[in-house]
C-alpha positions as CSV (number, residue, x, y, z in Angstrom):
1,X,193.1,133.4,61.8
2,X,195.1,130.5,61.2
3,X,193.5,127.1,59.5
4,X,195.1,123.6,59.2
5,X,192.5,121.4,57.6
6,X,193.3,118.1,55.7
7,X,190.8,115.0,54.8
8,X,193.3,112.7,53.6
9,X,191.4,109.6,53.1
10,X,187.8,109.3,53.1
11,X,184.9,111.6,51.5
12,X,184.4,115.0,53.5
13,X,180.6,114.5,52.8
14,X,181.2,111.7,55.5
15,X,182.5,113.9,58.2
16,X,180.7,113.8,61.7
17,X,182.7,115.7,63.4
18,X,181.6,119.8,63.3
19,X,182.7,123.2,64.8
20,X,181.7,126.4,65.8
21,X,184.2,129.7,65.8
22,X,182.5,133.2,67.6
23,X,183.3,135.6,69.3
24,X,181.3,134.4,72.1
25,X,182.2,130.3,72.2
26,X,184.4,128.1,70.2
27,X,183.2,124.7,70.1
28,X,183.6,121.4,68.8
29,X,181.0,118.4,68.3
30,X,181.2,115.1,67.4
31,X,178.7,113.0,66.1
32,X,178.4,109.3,67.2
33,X,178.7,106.9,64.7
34,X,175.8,105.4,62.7
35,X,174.1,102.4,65.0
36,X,171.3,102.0,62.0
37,X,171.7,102.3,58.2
38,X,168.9,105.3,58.2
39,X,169.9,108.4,57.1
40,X,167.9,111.2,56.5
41,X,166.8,112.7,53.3
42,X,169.3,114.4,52.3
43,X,172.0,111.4,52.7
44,X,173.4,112.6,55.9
45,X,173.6,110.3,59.2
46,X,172.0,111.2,62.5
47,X,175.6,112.0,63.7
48,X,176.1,114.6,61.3
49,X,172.5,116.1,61.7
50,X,173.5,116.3,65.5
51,X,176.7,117.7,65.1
52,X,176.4,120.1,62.8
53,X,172.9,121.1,64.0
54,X,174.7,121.5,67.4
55,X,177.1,124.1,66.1
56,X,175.0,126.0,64.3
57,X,172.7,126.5,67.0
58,X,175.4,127.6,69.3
59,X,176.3,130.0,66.9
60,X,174.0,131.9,68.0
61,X,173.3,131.5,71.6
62,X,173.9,134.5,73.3
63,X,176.7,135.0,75.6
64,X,175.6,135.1,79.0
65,X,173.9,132.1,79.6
66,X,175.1,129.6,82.1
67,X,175.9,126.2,80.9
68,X,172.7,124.7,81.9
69,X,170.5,127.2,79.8
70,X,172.8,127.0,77.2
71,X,173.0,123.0,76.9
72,X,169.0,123.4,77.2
73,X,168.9,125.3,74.1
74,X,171.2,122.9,71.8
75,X,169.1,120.0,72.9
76,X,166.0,121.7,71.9
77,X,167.8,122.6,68.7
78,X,168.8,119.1,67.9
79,X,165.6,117.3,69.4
80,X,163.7,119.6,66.5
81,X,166.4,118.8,64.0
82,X,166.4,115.1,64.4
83,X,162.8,114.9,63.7
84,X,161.9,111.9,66.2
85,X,164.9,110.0,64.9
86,X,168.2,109.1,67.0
87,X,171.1,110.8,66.9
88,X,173.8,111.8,69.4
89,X,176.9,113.9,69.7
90,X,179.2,114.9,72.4
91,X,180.4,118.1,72.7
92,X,183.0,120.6,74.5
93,X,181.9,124.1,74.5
94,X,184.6,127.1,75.0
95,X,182.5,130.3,76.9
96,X,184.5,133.3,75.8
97,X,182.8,135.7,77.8
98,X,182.5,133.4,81.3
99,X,186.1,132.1,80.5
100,X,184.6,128.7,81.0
101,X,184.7,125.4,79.3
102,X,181.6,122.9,79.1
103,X,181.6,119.6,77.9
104,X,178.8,116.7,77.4
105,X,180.2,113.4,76.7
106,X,183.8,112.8,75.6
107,X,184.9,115.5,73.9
108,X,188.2,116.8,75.2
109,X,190.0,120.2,76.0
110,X,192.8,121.4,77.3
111,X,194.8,124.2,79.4
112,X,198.5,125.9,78.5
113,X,199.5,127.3,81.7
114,X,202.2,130.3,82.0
115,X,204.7,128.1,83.5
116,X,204.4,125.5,81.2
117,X,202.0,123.1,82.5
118,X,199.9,121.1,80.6
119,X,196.3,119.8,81.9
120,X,193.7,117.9,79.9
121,X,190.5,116.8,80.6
122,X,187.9,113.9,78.9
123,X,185.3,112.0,80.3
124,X,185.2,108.3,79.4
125,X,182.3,106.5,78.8
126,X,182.3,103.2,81.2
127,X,180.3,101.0,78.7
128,X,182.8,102.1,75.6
129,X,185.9,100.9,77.8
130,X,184.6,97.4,78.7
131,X,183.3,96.8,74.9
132,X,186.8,97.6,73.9
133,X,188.3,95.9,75.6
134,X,185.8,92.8,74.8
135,X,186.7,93.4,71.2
136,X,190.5,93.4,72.1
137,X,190.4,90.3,73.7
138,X,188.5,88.4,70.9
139,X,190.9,90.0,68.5
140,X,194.2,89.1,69.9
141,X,192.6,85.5,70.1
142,X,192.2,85.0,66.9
143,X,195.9,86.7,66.2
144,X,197.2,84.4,68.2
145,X,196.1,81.0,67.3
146,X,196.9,82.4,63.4
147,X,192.7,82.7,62.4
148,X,193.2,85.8,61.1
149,X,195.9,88.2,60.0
150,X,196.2,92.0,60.6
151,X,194.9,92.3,57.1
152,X,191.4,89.9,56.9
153,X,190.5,92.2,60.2
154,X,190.8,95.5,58.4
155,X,188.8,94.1,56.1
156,X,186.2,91.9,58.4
157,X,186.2,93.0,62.2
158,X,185.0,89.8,63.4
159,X,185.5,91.9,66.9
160,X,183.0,95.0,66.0
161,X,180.5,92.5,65.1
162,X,179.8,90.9,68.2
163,X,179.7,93.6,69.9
164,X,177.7,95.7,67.8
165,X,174.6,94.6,69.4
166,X,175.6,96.1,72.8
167,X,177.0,99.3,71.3
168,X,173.2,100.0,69.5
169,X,171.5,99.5,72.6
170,X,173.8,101.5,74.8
171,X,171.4,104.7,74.3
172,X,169.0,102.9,77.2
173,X,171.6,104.2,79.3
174,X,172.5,107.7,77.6
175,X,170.7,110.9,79.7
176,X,169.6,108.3,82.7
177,X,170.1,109.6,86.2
178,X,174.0,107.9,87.3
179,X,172.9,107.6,90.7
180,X,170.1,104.5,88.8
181,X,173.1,102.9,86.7
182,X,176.9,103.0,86.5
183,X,176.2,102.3,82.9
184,X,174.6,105.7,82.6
185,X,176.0,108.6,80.4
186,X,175.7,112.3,78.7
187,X,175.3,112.9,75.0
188,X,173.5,115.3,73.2
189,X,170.5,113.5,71.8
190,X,167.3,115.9,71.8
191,X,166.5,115.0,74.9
192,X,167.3,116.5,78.9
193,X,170.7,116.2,79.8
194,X,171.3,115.4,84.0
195,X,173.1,118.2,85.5
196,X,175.9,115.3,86.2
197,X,176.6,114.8,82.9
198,X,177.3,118.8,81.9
199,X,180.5,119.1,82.6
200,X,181.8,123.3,83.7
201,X,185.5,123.8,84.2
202,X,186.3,127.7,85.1
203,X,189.7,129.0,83.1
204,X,192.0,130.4,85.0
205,X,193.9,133.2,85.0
206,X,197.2,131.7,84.3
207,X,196.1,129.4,81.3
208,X,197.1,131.1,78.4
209,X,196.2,128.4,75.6
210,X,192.8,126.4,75.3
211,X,192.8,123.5,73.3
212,X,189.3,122.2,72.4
213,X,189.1,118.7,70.2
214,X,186.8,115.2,69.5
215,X,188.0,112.0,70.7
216,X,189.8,111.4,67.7
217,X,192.8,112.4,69.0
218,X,193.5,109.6,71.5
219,X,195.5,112.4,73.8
220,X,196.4,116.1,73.8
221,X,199.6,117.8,73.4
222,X,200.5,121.5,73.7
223,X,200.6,121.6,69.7
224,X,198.9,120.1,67.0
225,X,202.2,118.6,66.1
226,X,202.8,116.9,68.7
227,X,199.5,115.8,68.8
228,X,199.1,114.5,65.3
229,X,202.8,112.8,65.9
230,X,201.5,111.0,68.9
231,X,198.6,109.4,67.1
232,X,200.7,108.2,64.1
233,X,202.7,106.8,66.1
234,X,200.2,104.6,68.1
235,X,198.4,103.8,64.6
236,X,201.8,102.7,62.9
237,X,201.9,100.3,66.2
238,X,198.3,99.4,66.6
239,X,196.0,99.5,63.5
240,X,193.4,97.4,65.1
241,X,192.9,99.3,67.8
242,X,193.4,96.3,70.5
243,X,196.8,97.8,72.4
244,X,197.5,101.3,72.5
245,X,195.0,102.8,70.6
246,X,192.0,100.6,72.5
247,X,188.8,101.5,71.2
248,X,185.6,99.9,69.8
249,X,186.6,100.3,66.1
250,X,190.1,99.8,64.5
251,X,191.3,101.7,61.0
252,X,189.3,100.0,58.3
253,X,191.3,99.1,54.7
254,X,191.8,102.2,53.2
255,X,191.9,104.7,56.1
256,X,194.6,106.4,57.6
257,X,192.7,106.6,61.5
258,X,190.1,105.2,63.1
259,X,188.2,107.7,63.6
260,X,187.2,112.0,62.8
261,X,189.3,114.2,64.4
262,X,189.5,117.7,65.1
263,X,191.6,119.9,66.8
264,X,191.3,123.8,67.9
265,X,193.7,126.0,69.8
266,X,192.9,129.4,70.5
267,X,195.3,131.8,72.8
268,X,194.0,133.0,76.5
269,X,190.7,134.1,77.5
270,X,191.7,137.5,77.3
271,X,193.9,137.8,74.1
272,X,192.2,136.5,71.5
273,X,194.9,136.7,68.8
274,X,194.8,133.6,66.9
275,X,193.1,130.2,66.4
276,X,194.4,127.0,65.0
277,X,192.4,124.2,63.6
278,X,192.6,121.4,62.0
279,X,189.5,118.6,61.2
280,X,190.2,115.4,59.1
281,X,187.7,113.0,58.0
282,X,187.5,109.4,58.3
283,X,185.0,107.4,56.4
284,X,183.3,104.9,58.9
């Protein structure tokens, strides 16, 4: 096994994003950023209870379940974990056995076909897109009449602010039924999870790289080189996240990215010869 990992800024107690490596499922989980200032009592955030309560429960689910039983088992995991508090995480979830992917929320994976293609796949959440781009909007305003610099933003996201409000109260749409609300959405949070939010993609036979990662990573490449190179790029060009690199949050003072990221390659369903993997933590 091969490991990349790297927290270049930031304190790795902070981390929300968590994995799991078997050799029944592979799986990545990211926690969702703290809405409240409660943590529990041992200092970690409801993010990192749910991630890394996710991906030690799948640890040991056994192999044959179909995603349905299986996502029923992590939410009864976290919903014991969590105590009655919030806290949500998405997750992708590699089935070594079925040769199938599933994924709640908008963690992403990947295919490397035999002939070279590439495909990924993420599910976007319709309330994050239209609070970014809010945020964007108010941002580039006060860019361009010269209210505030690049730098006072990084510091004071005048942006995230207003928002804020909307972003705590999106989990009245989290786990609803999407025929009641476009709004609605899937995320592991304790509770049930709609069958139209668990996502199953079979593998097939002529893939011979899966790539699992967390929305850190604002796209997928066929190596974590490219991958990393593509999101440096779009940071050197768009620190505040407003262009780009659109997203509810841009790269506070002191960060490198705006957000956790991990990344895990692994070859084809039926050779399992190697993994590569590389998480980096971003204080929030």
């Amino acid at each position: 096994m091969n490991q990349l990992c790297s927290k270049p800024k930031g304190h790795p107690d902070q981390m929300e994003d968590a994995y799991c490596i078997t050799s029944s499922y592979i799986a990545v989980f990211d926690g969702a950023t703290p809405k409240t200032a409660f943590r529990f009592a041992d200092g970690r955030t409801p993010g990192q209870v749910a991630a890394q309560t996710l991906a030690q429960a799948t640890a040991l689910l056994p192999p044959q379940l179909s995603a349905r039983e299986a996502v029923n088992q992590l939410s009864d995991a976290l919903k014991q974990a969590l105590q009655g508090h919030g806290g949500e995480a998405s997750g992708v979830i590699y089935n070594v056995a079925q040769h199938e992917v599933w994924s709640v929320g908008d963690c992403q994976y990947a295919f490397l076909h035999q002939d070279g293609r590439f495909e990924s796949f993420q599910e976007h959440k319709l309330i994050d897109t239209v609070l970014s781009e809010w945020r964007s909007s108010i941002l580039k305003s006060l860019l361009s009449r010269g209210l505030m610099t690049i730098a006072d933003i990084q510091q004071h996201d005048p942006g995230r602010q207003i928002i804020q409000p909307f972003i705590s109260r999106q989990t009245l749409y989290q786990n609803i039924s999407p025929q009641s609300s476009k709004w609605a959405f899937g995320v592991f949070d304790g509770q049930h999870i709609p069958d139209a939010f668990i996502h199953i993609t079979s593998i097939p036979d002529t893939v011979t790289e899966v790539i699992l990662a967390s929305d850190g990573y604002p796209q997928l490449f066929p190596t974590l080189e490219e991958t990393e190179a593509h999101l440096a790029h779009l940071i050197q060009d768009d620190p505040l996240c407003i262009g780009p690199l659109l997203g509810t949050k841009g790269i506070l003072a002191g960060n490198t990215a705006p957000d956790d990221r991990t990344y895990i390659k692994t070859t084809s369903p039926t050779s399992h010869s190697y993994y590569l993997l590389q998480s980096v933590s971003e204080w929030k």
